[in-house]
N, C-alpha and C positions, 0 to 999 in steps of 0.2 A: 504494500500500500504506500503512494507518496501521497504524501500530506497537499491539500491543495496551496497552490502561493496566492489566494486571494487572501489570506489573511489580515494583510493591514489595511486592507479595504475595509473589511467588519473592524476591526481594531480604532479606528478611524470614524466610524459609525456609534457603535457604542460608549466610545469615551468622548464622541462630542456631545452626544445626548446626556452620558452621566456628569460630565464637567455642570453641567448645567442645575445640577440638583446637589451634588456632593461639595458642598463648600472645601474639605479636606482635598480632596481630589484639586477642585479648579486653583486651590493653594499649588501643589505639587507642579504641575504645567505652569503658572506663573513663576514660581522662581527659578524652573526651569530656561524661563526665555521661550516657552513650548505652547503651542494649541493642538490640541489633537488631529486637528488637519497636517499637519506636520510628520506625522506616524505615517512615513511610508516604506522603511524600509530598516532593519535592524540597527544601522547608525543613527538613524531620525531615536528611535527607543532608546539608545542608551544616553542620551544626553538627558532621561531623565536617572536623578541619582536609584538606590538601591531603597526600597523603605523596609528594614529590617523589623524580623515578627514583634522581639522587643519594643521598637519604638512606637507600632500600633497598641499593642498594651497601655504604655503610657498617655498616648494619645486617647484613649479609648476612656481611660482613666480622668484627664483634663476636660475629655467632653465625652461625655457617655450618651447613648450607651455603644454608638460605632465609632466615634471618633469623629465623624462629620464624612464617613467616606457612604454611607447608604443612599444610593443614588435610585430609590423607589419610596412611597408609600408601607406606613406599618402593615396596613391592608391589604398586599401585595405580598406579604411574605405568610410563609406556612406555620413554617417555625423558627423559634428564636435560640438558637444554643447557647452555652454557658461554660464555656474551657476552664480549667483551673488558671487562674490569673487574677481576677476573672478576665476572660477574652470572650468577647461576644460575639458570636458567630450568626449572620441571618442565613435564611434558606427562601428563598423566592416561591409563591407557590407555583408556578408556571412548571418544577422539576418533577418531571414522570419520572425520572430514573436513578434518582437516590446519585444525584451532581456526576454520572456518568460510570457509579459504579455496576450499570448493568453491562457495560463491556467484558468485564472480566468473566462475566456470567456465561455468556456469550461466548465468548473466548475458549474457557473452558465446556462447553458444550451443555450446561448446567440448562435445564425446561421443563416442558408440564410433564410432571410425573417424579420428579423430582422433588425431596421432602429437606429440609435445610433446619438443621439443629443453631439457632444463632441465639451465641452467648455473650455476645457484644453487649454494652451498658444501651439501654433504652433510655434513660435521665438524664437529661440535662445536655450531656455528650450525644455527636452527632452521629457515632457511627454504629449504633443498634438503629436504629430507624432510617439512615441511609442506606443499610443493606439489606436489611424489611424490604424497602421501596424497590431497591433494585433487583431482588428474587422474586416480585411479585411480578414484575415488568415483564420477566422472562416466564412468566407463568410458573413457578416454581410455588411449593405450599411452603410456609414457613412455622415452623414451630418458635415464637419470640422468649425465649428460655432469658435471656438478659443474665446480670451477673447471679453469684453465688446459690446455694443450694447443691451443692456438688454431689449429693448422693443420689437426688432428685433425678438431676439432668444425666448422672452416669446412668440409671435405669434407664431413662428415654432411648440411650441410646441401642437398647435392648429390645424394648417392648415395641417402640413407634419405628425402630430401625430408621431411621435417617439416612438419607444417601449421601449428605453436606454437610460437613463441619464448618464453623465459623469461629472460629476466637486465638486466645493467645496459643501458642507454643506449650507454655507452663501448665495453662488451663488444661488443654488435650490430654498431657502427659497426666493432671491430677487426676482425670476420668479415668481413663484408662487404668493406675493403682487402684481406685473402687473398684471398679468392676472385676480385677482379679484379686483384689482381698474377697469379692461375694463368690468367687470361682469360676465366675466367668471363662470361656474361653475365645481369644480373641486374634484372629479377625472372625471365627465362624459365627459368633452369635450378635453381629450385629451385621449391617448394609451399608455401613459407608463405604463411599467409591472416591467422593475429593474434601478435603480439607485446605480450607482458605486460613490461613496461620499470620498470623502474629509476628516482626523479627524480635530477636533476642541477643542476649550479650553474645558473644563468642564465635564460633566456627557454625552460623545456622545450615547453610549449607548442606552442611555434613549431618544436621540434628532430623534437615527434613530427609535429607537419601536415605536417613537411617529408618525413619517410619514409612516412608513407601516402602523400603524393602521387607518389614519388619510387619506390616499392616494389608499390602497389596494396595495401597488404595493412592491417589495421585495429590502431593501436595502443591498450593499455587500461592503467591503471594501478590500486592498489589504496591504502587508508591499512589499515597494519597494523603492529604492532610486533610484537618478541620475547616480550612480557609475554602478550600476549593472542592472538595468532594476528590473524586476520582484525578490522579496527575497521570499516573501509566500504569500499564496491569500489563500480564507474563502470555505471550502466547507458547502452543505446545512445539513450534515450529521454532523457535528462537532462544536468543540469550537475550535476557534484561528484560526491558519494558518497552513497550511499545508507548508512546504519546498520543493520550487524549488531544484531538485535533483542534478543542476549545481551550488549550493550553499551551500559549505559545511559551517553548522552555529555552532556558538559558544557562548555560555553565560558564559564573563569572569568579574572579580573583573575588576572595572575600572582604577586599579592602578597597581596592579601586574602583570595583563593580565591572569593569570590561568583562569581554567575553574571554574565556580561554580557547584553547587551540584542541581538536579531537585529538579523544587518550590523556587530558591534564585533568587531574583533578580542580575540583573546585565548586565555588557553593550553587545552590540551584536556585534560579530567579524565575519566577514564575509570571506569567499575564495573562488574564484569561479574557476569552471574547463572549463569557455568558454577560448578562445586564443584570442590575439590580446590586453587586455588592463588588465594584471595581476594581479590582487587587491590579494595579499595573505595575510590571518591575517588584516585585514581592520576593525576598529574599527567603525561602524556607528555614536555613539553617542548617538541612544536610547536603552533607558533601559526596560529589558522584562526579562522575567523567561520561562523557558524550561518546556513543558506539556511532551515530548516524547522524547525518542533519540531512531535515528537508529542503526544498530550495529555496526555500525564502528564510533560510537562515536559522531557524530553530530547530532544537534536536528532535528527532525522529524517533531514535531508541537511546534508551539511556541502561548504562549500565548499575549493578548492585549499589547499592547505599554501603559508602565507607567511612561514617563516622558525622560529627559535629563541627558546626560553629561556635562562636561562642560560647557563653556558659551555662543556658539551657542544658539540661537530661532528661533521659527520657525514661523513665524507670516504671512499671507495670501498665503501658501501655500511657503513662499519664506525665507531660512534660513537666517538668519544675524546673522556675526559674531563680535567679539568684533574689529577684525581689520577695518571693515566697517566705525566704530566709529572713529578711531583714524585716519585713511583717513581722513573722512572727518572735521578732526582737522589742520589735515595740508592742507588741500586743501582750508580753508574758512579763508581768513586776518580778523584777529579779533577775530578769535575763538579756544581759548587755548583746552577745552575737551569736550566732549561729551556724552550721557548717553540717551538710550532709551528705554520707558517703552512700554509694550505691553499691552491694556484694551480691553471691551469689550462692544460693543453698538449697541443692538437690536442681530441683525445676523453678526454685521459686528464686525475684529478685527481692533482695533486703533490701532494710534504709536502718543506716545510723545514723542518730544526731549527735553531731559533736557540742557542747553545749559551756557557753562560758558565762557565769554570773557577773553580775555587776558589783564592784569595789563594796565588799562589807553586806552584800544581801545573798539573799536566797531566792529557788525560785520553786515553783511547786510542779513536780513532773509530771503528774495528771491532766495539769493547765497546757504544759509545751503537748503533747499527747494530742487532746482534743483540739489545741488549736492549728494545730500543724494540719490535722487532718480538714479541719473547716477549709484552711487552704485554699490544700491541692486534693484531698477528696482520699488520700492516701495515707496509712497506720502505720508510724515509725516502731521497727525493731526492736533496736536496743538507744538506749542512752547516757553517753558519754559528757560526763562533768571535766572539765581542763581547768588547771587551776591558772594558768598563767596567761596572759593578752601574748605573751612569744612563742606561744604554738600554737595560733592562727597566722602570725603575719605572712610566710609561705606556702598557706594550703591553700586552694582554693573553694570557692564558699560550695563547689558542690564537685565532688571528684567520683571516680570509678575504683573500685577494686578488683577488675578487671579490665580486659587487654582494650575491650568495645564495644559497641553494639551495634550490631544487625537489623535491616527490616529494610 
């Protein structure tokens, strides 16, 4: 498939209409020196700067609840999301297709007759209802199972046999223990045929060849975020991701913002030509290299996700940013800074917080507990008191204990 090179024609279309409603937006093109008639071609794009996720946070924050970037009507949208940040995500309701995740569906061959066990979060987060949407499009039934109840859902996969899995890497592997703690035997006593997964810290790669071979059944991955729905999904014909046609991608220096050269690593800038929530030049935060470009200059296939910008992480499928941190410094009496590592035990990913009082107080670790979790929506591990301000000055506010992470 080549991508068509009309695109900054639509590009051009959409962002002149949204300049016109998106104060945030018509800012972006004025201090650019830019009007959207000017988007003709990937040099015209890059003279606007990079607007990195962090800085929509803040901005979102200054003027809530988009920032001034929603370029429709309340009335006009389906639903409103809610990221850990808070980051507020809209959904336009004009989207039959859960933001284009019915591609992958598609892709993998997934249709009616087809039963989809999805354990994605239904709350608040967009991606139990965006894949709802998009297995319904492809005519698939869906069983919406959403988080927790693992005993529950490991049954389902017994009784209702499901032919689709949906959710993390950790989650899969937790089901799978129930059900051979009950003595199950597996693959014969259920019907899964694909598992849509989650990435994970480490060598995932290797975790998914290990449950196809181990299961018989085919796993598939997607690159998508909350901003945009669907960026690229995995055909059975190729390597990487093929590119959503309504996302025009970019692989730029993470500093300068220019483009890099196919084969260089570097961050991924995204534009999309759907209407209603404007992301142009939107800097994701992960880092990936370019297999293809189409002719009008965006990437066509992208290859595997190798890591971060920044100092966002990504730890049970839920980003935390270093702001999260520093909330929950001023939110906890008694607790001057804050610092959190991400580990890794059995299938499951941990959080410790490293935790420093303030000069001559205390603080109450039930409070750091639940408020941490108000958050980012996620229950820290263990907690670690430091007695001194000189073993923070070198760490950073959110590190890995591990090599990376996948997806």
């Amino acid at each position: 498939m080549t991508i068509n090179t009309d695109r900054f024609q639509r590009i051009r279309a959409v962002y002149s209409d949204a300049e016109s409603k998106a104060p945030a937006l018509r800012r972006r093109f004025a201090e650019a020196g830019l009007s959207p008639r000017d988007l003709k071609d990937e040099a015209s794009l890059c003279r606007l700067p990079v607007l990195k996720k962090e800085a929509l946070l803040d901005m979102q924050a200054v003027d809530p609840p988009f920032g001034g970037f929603l370029a429709c009507e309340i009335a006009d949208l389906a639903h409103i999301y809610v990221s850990p940040g808070p980051i507020f995500e809209p959904s336009p309701a004009y989207d039959m297709s859960g933001h284009g995740m019915d591609m992958m569906f598609r892709s993998a061959g997934i249709a009616r007759g087809d039963l989809a066990l999805n354990t994605w979060a239904y709350h608040l987060v967009p991606a139990g209802l965006l894949f709802d949407k998009a297995l319904r499009a492809v005519h698939a039934t869906v069983i919406p199972a959403g988080t927790g109840n693992s005993e529950l859902q490991a049954e389902l996969l017994v009784t209702l046999k499901p032919t689709v899995f949906l959710g993390s890497t950790a989650y899969f592997s937790t089901l799978v223990e129930r059900l051979r703690q009950t003595g199950r035997r597996l693959p014969q006593d259920w019907g899964l045929r694909h598992a849509f997964l989650g990435g994970e810290f480490g060598d995932w790669s290797a975790k998914r060849n290990a449950i196809e071979q181990e299961f018989g059944l085919k796993t598939w991955s997607i690159y998508g975020t909350a901003d945009f729905g669907l960026i690229g999904y995995e055909m059975a014909s190729q390597t990487g991701y093929r590119i959503h046609e309504d996302r025009y991608l970019q692989i730029c220096d993470p500093v300068t913002g220019a483009p890099v050269t196919r084969g260089e690593a570097g961050e991924i800038v995204v534009t999309t030509l759907s209407p209603g929530w404007p992301l142009i030049r939107f800097g994701t935060g992960d880092l990936a290299r370019a297999i293809s470009f189409s002719q009008d200059g965006g990437v066509e296939q992208l290859a595997a996700l190798e890591g971060r910008v920044g100092a966002a992480r990504k730890v049970r499928e839920i980003f935390v940013y270093p702001e999260h941190l520093k909330a929950l410094a001023r939110r906890v009496e008694g607790l001057a800074e804050a610092r959190m590592r991400i580990g890794k035990q059995a299938h499951r990913e941990t959080i410790t917080l490293e935790l420093l009082p303030s000069p001559g107080e205390a603080f109450a670790e039930d409070v750091v507990v639940s408020s941490f979790q108000t958050l980012t929506r996620l229950r820290a591990d263990r907690l670690i008191t430091l007695g001194a301000p000189s073993e923070f000055t070198h760490s950073a506010p959110i590190a890995l204990d591990s090599e990376g992470q996948d997806g």
